[in-house]
N, C-alpha and C positions, 0 to 999 in steps of 0.2 A: 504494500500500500504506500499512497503518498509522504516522504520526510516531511512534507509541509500539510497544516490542517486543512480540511478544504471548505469551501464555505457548504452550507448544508441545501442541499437542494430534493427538487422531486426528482423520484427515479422514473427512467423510458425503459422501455424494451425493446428494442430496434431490430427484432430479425432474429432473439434470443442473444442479442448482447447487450446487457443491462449497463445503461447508462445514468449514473450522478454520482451524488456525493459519497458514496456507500461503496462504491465500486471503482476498478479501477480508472484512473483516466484512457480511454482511446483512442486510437489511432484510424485517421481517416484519411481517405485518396478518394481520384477524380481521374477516372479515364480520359483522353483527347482523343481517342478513336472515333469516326462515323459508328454510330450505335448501330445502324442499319446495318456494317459489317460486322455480320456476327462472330464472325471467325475471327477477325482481327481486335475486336471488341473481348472477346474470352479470353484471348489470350493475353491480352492488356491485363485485364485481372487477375488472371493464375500469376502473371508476374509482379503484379501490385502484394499479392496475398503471401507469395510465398518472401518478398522484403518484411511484410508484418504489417502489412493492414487489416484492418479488422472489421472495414466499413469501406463499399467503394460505390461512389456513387459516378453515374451516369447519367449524360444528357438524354433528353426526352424533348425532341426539338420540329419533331412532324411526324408525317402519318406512319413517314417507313421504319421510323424510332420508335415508333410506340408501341407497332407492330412485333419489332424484332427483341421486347425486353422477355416477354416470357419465355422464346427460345434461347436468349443467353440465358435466361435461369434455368432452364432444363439443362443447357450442356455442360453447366458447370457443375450441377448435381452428380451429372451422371460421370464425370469426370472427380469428382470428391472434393470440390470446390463448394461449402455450403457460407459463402459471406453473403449477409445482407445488402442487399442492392441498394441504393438511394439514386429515385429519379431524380433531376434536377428540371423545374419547370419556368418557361419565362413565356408571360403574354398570353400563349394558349394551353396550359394547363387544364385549366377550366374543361374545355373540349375535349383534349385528348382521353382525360382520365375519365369522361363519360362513355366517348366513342370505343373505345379501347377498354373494356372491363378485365382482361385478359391481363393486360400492362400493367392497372391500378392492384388486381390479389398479389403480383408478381415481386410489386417493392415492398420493401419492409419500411419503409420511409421515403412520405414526398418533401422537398425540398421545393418551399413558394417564396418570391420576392414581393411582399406586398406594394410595391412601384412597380412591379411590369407583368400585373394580371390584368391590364386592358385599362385603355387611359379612359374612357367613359365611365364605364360601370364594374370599379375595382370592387367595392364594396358587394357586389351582387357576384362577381367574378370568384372572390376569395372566398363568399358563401358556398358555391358550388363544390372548388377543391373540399374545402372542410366536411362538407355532407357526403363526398367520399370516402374521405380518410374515417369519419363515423363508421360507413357503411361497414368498411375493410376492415375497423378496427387496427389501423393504420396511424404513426406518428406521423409529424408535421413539422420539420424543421423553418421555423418563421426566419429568413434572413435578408433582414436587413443591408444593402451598400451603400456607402456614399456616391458611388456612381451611378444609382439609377433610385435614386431615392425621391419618394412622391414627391411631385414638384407642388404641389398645390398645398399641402402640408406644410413644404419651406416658406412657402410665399408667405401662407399667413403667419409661421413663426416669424418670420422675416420683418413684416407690420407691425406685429405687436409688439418687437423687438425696438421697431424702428420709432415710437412713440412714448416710449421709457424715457426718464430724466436722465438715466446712466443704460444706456442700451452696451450689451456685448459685441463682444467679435462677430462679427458674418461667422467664422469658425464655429465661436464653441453657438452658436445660435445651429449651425450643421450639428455638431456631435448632440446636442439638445433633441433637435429633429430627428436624429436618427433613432433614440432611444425610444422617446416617445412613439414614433412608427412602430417600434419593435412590440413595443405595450400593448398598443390600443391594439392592433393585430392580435394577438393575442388574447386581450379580452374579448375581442369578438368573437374569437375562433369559440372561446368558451361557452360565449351569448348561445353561440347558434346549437352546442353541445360538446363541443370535445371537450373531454377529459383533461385535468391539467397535467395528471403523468404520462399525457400524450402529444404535450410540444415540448419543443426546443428550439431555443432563440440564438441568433449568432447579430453579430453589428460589423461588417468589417468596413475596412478602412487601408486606404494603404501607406498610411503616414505613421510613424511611430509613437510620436507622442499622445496623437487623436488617438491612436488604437487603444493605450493605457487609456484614456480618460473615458471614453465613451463605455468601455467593456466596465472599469472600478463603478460607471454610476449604474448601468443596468443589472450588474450584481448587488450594488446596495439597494436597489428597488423591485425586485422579484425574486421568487424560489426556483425558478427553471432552469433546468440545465443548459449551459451557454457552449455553443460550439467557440471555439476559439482558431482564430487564424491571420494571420495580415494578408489581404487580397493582394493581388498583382504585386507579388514581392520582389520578382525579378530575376537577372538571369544568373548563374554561378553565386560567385563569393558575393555579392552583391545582397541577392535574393536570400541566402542563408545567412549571411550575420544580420539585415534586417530585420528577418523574421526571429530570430535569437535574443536580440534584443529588445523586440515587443512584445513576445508571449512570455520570456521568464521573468519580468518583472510581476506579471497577473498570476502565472502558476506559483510563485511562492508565497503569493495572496493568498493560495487556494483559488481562484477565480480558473474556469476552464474544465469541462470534465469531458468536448473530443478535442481533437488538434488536429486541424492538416496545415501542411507547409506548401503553401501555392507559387514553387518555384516556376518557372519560364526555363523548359529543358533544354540543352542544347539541339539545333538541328540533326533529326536523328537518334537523339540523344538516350538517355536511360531514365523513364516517368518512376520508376521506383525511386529515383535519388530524392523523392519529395518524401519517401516513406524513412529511407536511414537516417535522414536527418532530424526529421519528427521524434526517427524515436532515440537519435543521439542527444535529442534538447532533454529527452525526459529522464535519459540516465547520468545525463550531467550533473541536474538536480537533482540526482535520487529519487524521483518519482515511481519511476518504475525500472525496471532491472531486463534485458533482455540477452546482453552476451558479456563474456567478459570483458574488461576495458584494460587495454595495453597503455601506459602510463609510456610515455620517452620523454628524454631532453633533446634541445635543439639544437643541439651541437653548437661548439663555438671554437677556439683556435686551438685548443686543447685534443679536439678527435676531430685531426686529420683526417680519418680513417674515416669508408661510408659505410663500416660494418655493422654499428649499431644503428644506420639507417634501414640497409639491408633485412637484417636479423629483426627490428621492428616489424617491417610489412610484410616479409614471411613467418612471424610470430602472429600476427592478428589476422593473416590469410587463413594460415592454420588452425587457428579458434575458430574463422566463421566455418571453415570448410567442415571440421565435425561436431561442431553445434545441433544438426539434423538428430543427430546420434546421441551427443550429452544431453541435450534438454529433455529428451524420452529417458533414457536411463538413469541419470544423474540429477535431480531435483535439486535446486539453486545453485550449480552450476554457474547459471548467470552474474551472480554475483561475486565471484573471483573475479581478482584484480591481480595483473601479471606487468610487471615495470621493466622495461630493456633500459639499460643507461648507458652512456658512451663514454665514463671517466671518471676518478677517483673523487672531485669536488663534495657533488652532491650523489653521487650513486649508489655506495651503499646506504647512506641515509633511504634515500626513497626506495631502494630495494627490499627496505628493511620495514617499510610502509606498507608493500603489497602482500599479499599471499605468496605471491610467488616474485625474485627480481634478483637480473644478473648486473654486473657492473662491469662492462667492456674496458678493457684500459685504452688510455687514452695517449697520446704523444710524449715516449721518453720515459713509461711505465711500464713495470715490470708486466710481459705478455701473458697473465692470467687473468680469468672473468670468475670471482668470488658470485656464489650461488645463495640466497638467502630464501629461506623457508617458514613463511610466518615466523618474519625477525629474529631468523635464526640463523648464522652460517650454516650452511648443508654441505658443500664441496664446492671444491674450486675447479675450474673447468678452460680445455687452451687446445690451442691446436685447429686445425680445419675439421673435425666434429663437433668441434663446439655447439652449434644451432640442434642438429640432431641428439646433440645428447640433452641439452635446453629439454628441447619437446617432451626428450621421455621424461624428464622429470616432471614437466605440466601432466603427461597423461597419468604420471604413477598419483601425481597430489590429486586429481580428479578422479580415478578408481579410490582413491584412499579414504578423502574426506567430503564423499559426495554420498552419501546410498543410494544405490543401486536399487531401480525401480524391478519387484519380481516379478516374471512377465508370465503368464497364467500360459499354462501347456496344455 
């Protein structure tokens, strides 16, 4: 469970993954495939699922995507793929989730923006989705953007803003409106009947300070589980310290019980890097635990040498590669920590930190890597097996002080 309290909210059930305060925080992804291709749409997700998401939602954006969601959800069943689907609806929602009943039993959660259920008659528009999600017994992720946030809603915050003796920012008069959007949506949802442990509210934003402020006030004014994420984060290093630094100031609030990280992939690129990084923000903070974490230093003029760069990423290749295998047999597993260091400064220090940590020597140092074992010297270790003999000691400390799950014959 969380190092950090969380703030207490209603629990969802999304597809049998329970969501709030009670439960672990989650992890959520976003296909960019044509939904319509269903082949290329599943396989989007087995590779979402098998990085560790736990929730992947998909657009639902015309007839032929509406069409093709309950064959993704068959092929992925029959494949042993059982994640919760989340449509994602903008504008014609409304319609589809009527025309298409197929589509609507099929997600475990619809996702509406209450600013682009139809610029007329939103109100009547969002009644419709919700009398579905009733019908289905279906959650309702309400979310909120600042970029497509009811314009009519701003306007008059906007007026009455503008008529004050000490009127606000145009900004936080935005972040105000966004909340509020998020609200009344919600209370209405409730008017018309859904359930309260049947929404969940997200506000995103793609600014970082608005992010913190808008998410701190909608958490001090409702019980709902808040998804959590910075929209249009961006591309690379950009996108991931962004989003790093807007969501973990909220999650050690407690604020946040899903997270997806809406990075911009490279052309081509790898859509799970939204998922590693999600869940490297949450074992950063101790939140949750999912592989072990290889500790290194940065090297400086000390290690010449790019052995303990080397020995790093084929030390953490090697955790993730039989990870498949420890987390089934090996219960908390996850939670070792294994430190490579590249010189005498600080190395045994922090090798002395981890469960597991070698100390590479460094420039003009005697050519042996001292072994430490839950802050113990173990053996000293040199030569060109060094790495290999490394391992077997990770595999002998994980047979050792892991139990071993008994597998029923």
């Amino acid at each position: 469970m969380s190092h950090w309290p969380r703030r207490k909210t209603f629990h969802v059930n999304v597809g049998g993954v329970a969501i709030g305060s009670d439960y672990p925080l989650v992890i959520q992804s976003m296909t960019d495939t044509d939904t319509s291709d269903v082949e290329s749409t599943v396989e989007q997700i087995k590779r979402l699922v098998d990085a560790g998401s736990e929730i992947v939602r998909i657009t639902v954006n015309n007839d032929e995507a509406a069409k093709s969601v309950s064959s993704i959800k068959i092929r992925l069943i029959d494949d042993g793929v059982s994640v919760p689907l989340v449509g994602d609806f903008h504008y014609n929602g409304h319609l589809l989730l009527k025309q298409y009943p197929e589509c609507a039993t099929a997600l475990a959660k619809y996702r509406i923006n209450p600013g682009n259920v139809g610029s007329k008659h939103r109100d009547a528009n969002f009644q419709k989705i919700i009398e579905v999600a009733i019908h289905n017994d279906t959650p309702v992720r309400i979310g909120v953007n600042w970029g497509s946030l009811d314009q009519r809603l701003l306007a008059e915050a906007m007026d009455i803003n503008a008529g004050k003796s000490l009127p606000k920012s145009s900004d936080q008069v935005v972040i105000d409106t966004i909340v509020e959007s998020a609200l009344r949506s919600a209370e209405l949802a409730e008017e018309i009947g859904l359930a309260q442990d049947m929404i969940i509210l997200s506000a995103k934003v793609s600014a970082v300070p608005e992010l913190i402020q808008v998410y701190q006030r909608l958490a001090s004014k409702c019980e709902y589980p808040l998804h959590l994420g910075l929209t249009e984060a961006g591309l690379g290093l950009k996108g991931v310290v962004s989003t790093s630094t807007a969501v973990a100031p909220l999650l050690i609030q407690g604020i946040g019980d899903t997270l997806r990280v809406s990075l911009t992939p490279q052309p081509n690129g790898n859509r799970a890097e939204e998922v590693l990084v999600a869940k490297q923000v949450l074992q950063s903070l101790q939140i949750r635990s999912f592989e072990p974490q290889v500790t290194s230093c940065p090297g400086c003029g000390r290690t010449s040498s790019t052995l303990f760069q080397e020995m790093t990423l084929e030390i953490q290749d090697y955790i993730r590669m039989n990870m498949p295998v420890w987390s089934n047999e090996y219960p908390g597993v996850e939670e070792m920590t294994v430190a490579v260091m590249g010189c005498v400064v600080n190395g045994p220090g922090e090798s002395k930190h981890a469960n597991l940590g070698i100390s590479l020597p460094g420039n003009a140092e005697d050519p042996k890597a001292p072994v430490y074992v839950d802050g113990q010297h173990h053996t000293t270790l040199s030569g060109e097996g060094l790495v290999q003999e490394f391992k077997g000691i990770i595999e002998d400390y994980v047979a050792d002080n892991f139990k071993k799950v008994e597998q029923n014959v």
